[in-house]
C-alpha positions in Angstrom: 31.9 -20.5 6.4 29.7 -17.6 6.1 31.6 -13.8 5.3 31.1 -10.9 7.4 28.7 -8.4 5.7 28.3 -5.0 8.2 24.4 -4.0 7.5 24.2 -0.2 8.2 21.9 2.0 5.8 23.7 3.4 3.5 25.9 0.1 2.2 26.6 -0.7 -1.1 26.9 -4.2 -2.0 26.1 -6.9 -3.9 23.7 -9.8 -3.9 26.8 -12.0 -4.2 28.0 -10.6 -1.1 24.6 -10.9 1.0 24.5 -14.8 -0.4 27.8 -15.3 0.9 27.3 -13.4 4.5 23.7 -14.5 5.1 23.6 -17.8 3.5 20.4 -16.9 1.0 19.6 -16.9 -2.7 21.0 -14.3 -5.5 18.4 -14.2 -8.2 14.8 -13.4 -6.8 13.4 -10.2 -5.2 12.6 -12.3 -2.1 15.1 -13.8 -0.5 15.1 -15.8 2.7 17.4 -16.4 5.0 16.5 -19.0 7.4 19.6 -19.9 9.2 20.0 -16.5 10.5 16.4 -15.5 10.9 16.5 -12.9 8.1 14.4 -11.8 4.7 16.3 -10.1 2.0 13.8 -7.4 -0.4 15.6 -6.2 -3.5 13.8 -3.9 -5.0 14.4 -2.4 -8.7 11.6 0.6 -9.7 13.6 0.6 -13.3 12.4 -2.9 -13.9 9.3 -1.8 -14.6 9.8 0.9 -16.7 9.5 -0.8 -20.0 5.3 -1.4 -18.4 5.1 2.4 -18.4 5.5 2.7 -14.4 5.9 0.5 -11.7 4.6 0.4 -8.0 8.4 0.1 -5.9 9.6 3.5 -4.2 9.4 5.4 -1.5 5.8 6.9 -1.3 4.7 10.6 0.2 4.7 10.3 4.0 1.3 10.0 5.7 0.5 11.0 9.2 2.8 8.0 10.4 5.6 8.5 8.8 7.5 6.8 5.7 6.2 4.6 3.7 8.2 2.0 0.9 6.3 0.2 -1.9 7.4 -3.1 -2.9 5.8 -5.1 -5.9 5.8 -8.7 -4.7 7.1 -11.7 -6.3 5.3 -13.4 -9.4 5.9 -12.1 -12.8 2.7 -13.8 -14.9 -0.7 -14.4 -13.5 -2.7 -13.6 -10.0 0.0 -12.7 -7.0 -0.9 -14.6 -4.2 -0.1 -14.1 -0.1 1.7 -17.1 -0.5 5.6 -18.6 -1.3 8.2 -16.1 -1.2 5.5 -13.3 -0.8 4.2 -15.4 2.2 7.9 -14.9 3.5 7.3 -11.4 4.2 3.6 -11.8 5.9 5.0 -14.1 8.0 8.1 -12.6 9.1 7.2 -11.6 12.4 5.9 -14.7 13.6 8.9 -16.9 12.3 11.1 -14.0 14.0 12.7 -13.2 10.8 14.0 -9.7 9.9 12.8 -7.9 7.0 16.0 -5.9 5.1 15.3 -3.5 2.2 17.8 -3.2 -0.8 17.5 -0.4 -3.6 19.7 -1.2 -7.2 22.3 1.2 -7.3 23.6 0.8 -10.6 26.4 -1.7 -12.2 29.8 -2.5 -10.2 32.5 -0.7 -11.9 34.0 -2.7 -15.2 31.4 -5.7 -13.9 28.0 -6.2 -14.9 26.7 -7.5 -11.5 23.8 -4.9 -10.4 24.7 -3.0 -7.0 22.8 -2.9 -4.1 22.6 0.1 -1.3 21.6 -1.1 1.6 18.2 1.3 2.3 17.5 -0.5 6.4 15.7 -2.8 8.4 11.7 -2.4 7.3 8.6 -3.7 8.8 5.4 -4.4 7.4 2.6 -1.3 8.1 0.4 -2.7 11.3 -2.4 -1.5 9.9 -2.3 -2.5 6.0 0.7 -4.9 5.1 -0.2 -5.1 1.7 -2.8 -3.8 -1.2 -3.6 -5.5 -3.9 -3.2 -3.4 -7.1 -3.7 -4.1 -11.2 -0.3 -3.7 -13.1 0.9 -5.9 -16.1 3.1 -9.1 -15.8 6.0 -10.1 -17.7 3.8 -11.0 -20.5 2.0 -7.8 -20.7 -1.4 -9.6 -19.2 -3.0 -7.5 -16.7 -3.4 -8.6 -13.4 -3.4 -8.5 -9.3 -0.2 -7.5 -7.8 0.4 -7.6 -4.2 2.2 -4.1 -2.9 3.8 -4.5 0.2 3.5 -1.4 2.1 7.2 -0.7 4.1 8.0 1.3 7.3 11.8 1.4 8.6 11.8 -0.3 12.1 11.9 1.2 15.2 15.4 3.3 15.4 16.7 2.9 12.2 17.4 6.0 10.2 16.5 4.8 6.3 19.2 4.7 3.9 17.2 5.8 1.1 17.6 9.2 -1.3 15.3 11.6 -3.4 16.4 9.2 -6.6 14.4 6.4 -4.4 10.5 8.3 -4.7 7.9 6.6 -6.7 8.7 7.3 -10.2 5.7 9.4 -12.0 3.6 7.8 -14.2 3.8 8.4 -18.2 0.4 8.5 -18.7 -3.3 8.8 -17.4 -4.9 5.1 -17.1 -7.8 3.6 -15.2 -8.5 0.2 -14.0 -11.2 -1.7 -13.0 -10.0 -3.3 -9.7 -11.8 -5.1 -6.3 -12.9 -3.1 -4.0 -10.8 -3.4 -1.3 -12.5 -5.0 1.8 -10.6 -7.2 2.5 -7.8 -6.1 5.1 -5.0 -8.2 6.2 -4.9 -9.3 10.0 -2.6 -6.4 11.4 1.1 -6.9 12.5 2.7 -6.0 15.4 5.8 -4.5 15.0 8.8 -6.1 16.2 11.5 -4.9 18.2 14.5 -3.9 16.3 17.5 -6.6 16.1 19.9 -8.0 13.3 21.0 -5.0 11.7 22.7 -1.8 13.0 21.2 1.3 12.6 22.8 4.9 12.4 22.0 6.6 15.8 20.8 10.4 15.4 20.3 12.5 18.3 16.1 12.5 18.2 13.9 10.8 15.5 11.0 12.2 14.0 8.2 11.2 11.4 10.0 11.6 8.8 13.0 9.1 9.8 11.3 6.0 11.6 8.1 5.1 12.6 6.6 4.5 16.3 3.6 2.4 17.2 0.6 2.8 15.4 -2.5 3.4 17.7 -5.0 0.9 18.8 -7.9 3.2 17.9 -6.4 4.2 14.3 -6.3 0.2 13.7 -9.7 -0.3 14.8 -10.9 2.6 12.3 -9.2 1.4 9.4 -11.0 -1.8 10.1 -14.5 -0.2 10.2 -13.9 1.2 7.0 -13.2 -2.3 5.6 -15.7 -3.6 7.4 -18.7 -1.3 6.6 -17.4 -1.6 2.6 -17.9 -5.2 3.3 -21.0 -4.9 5.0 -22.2 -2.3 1.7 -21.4 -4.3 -1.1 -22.7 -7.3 0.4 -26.1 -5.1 0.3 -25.7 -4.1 -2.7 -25.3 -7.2 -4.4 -28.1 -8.5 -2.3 -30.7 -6.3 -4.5 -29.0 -7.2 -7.7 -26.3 -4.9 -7.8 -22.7 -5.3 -9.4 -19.8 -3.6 -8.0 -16.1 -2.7 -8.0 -13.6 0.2 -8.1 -10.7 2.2 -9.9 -7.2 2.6 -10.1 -6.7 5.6 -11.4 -3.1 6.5 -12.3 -2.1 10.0 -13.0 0.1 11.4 -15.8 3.3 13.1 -14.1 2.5 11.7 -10.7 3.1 9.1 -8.8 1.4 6.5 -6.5 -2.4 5.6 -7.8 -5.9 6.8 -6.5 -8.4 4.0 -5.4 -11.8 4.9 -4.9 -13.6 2.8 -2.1 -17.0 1.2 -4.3 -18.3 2.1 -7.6 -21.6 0.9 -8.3 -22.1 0.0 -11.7 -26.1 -0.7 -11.8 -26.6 3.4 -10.4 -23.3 4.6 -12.1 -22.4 5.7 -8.3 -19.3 6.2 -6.4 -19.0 6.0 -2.6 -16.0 6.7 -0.5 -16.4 5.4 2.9 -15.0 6.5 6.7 -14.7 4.7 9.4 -16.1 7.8 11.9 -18.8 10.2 11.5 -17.0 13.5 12.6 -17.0 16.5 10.5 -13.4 15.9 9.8 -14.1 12.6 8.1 -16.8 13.7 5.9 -14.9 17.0 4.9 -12.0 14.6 3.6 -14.6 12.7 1.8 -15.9 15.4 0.1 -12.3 16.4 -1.1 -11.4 12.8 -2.5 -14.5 12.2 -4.2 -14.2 15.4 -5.7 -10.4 14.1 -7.2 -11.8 11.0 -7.9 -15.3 11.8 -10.2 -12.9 13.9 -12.9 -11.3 10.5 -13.7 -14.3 8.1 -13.9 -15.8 7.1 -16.8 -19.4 9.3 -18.0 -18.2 11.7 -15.1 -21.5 14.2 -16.2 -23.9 11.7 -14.7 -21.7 10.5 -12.1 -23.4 10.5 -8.7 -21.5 10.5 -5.4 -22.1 9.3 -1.9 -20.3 9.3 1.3 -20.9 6.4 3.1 -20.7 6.8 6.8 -21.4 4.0 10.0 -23.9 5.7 11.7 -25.7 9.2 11.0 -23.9 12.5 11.4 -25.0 15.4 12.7 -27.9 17.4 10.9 -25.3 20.5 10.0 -23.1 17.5 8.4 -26.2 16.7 6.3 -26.7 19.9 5.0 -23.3 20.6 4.3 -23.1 17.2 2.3 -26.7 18.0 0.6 -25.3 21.8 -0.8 -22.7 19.7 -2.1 -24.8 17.6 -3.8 -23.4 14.7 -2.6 -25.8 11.8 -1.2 -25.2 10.2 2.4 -25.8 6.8 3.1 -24.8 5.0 6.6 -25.3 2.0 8.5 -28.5 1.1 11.1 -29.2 -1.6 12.8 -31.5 -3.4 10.4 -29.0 -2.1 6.9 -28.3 1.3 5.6 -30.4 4.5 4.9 -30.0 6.5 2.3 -30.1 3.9 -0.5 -31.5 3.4 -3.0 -30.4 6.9 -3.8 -32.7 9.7 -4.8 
């Protein structure tokens, strides 16, 4: 006979405890619960410490509200979308919820690990996941998938200043994928299952409301028209990839769109040609050349899906950044100059 286990943010536990309410496992970061249509994250950003930093934390809010990073499960080798990580893709559709647990240190004169209960999550609607380079258990390099958290609809997060990204302890770069790829977006479910703190208003930074249709379908350009890019590049003989650069003292990682090896170029794409766009472009390609290898000869490109405005032009040429975007028949601008 199950226990009773009272889910509000803000509980501390133990796995033992979950198990025993829920009817789930005790020993892996993913943890199922099928009976009760339920999946159980533990997350533990000290883990990866002894690597020199690790992915899991609460990230800086973007324009949608809070984010949470989760490493997923697989400690040697390739992580793939599938098994316990597969768990989590597919929560929506098997009805399952998704509920987030940070380690909060050792129970007193025991040496389980304690859990505080941070709230029910869903996977971002627009990017579930990104696939990042990190070392497994046997110090191996390799793709990690990082599942990308936002608290569900009404529930006020559990979580603390001590649950931020840890910074980095030093200044590395990898050579990733570029990522063009994006996974097919889910819909965000309505809240059930746990019990969330009620507050008189909620704002972006406690919870997060649907994302747009149109901010969905310009995320997918982007991916789409990188896609579309390095498929033309490698066409003409071309080999590409990009960067994860991680900072010293900060944390989170930057990751340039395409690098192109053959003209030593960098290219950071948008989904729209406004002003707006291409001004933000200009700013992270600016970040992003300091950190890339033979940064003196560097060249830089925004690439854009269809032409902007002549003023846009000229303000990218004083830059001395190139422009390359998509036509009917390819993509103008390239070879560059």
């Amino acid at each position: 006979m199950l226990t009773t286990v009272d889910l509000v943010p803000g509980l501390v536990t133990t796995r033992d405890a979950i198990a025993a309410a829920f009817g789930c496992g005790t020993f892996q970061g993913i943890e199922p619960a099928v009976e009760v249509g339920k999946v159980f994250v533990y997350s533990d950003p000290s883990a990866g410490e002894e690597y020199g930093y690790t992915f899991d934390g609460r990230a800086d809010d973007d324009e949608f509200g809070p984010l949470y990073l989760y490493t997923g499960a697989g400690a040697v080798g390739d992580q793939k979308p599938s098994g316990r990580n597969g768990s989590l893709i597919t929560a929506k559709g098997k009805a399952r919820d998704v509920h987030l647990f940070v380690a909060h240190g050792r129970v007193p004169g025991g040496g389980a690990m304690q859990q505080r209960y941070i709230g029910q999550m869903v996977l971002d609607p627009i990017t579930p996941y990104v696939i990042r380079r990190g070392p497994g258990q046997d110090g191996v390099m390799r793709n990690v998938l990082v599942f990308r958290f936002r608290p569900a609809p009404g529930t006020t997060p559990g979580w603390t200043e001590a649950d931020k990204q840890p910074q980095a302890t030093k200044t590395t770069i990898e050579i990733t994928d570029p990522e063009v790829a994006l996974p097919t977006p889910v819909e965000l479910p309505k809240q059930s299952g746990a019990k969330a703190k009620k507050t008189e208003q909620h704002n972006t930074s406690e919870t997060i409301v649907d994302i747009p249709a149109g901010q969905r379908k310009v995320q997918r350009r982007e991916g789409e028209l990188v896609t579309a890019f390095a498929a033309h590049l490698a066409a003409a003989g071309h080999k590409t990839h990009s960067f994860q650069i991680t900072i010293e003292g900060e944390p989170g990682t930057l990751t340039p769109d395409l690098y192109d090896v053959n003209d030593h170029a960098l290219y950071e794409a948008k989904g729209l040609t406004t002003r707006a766009n291409v001004r933000m472009a200009i700013g992270q390609l600016a970040d992003y050349r300091r950190h890339v290898p033979n940064s003196e000869t560097l060249r830089v490109a925004v690439l854009l899906p269809s032409e902007p405005t002549p003023d846009v032009q000229k303000l990218l040429a004083e830059q001395k950044i190139a422009l390359v975007y998509q036509t009917d028949d390819g993509f103008a601008g390239w070879p560059l100059d």
